[in-house]
N, C-alpha and C positions, 0 to 999 in steps of 0.2 A: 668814651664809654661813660655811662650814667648808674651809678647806684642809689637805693634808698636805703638808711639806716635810721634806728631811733639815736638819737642823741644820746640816747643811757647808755650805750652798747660803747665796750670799749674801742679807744679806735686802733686802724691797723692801717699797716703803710702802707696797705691794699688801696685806703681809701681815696688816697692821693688827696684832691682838692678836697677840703672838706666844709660844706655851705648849710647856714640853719636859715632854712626855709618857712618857717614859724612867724608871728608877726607879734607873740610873745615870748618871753624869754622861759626856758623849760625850766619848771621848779625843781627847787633839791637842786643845782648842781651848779658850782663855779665856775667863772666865765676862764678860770686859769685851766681849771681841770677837762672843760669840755670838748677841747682838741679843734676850735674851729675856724679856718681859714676866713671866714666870710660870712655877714648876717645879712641876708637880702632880707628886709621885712615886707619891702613895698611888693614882693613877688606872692608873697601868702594871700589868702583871699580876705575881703572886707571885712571890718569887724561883725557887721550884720550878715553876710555870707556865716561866717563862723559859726556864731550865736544862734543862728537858723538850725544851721545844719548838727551841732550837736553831737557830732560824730552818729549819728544815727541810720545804723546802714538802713533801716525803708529809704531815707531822704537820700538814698547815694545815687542815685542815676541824674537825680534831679540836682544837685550837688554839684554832678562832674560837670553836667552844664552849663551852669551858672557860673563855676569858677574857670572853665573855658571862655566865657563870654570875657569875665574881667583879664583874664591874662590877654585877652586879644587886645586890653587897653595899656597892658605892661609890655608891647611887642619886641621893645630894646633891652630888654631883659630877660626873655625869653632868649632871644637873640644869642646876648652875651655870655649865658648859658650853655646854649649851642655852639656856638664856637670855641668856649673854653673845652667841651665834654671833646670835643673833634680832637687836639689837643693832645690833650690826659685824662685820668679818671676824673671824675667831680662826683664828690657822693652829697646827695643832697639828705642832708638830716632834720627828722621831726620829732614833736614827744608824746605824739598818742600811743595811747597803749595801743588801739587796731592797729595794727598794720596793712592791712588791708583797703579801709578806708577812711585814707589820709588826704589832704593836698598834694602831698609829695606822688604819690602813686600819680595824680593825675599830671602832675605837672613832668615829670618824668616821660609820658605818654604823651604830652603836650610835645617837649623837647626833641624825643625821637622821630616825630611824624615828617 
């Protein structure tokens, strides 16, 4: 099972695995305090993907896209993901304020398919 959480959000032992999917570290919070099993950064999208996209939902169709093309170049990661979620829970955590549209949503989406 796959969830998405912000990283602000307290964690629970709901979350089981708990993985920051960010390819920066979430400001304001300590790496003791933020509960998390695993930083995959290489799985987040480029830093020019990022910078493009700006969290700007007009750019989100065009977004999901593009960060689907680069996770198809992350495929063992992906992978690794999917077989851990088979597993136990793995929540995968970010720190935008959207929640809506995030990496994580897509990659989540990625994961399940």
């Amino acid at each position: 099972m796959i969830k998405i959480k912000r990283v602000y959000e307290p964690a629970s032992p709901d979350d089981g695995k708990r993985i920051l999917v960010d390819r920066l570290w979430p400001r304001g919070i300590k790496k003791q305090d933020a509960h998390i099993d695993e930083w995959i950064k290489d799985i987040a999208p480029s830093t020019d993907l990022r910078k493009w996209f700006s969290h700007d939902p007009l750019k989100w169709q065009e977004f999901k896209t593009r960060y689907k093309k680069e996770l198809k170049n992350n495929h063992s990661l992906v992978e690794k993901l999917r077989t851990e979620a088979k597993k136990k829970t793995v929540t995968l955590l970010f720190a935008a304020k959207d929640e809506k549209h995030d990496n994580a949503v897509v990659l989540k989406e990625v994961i399940e398919q």
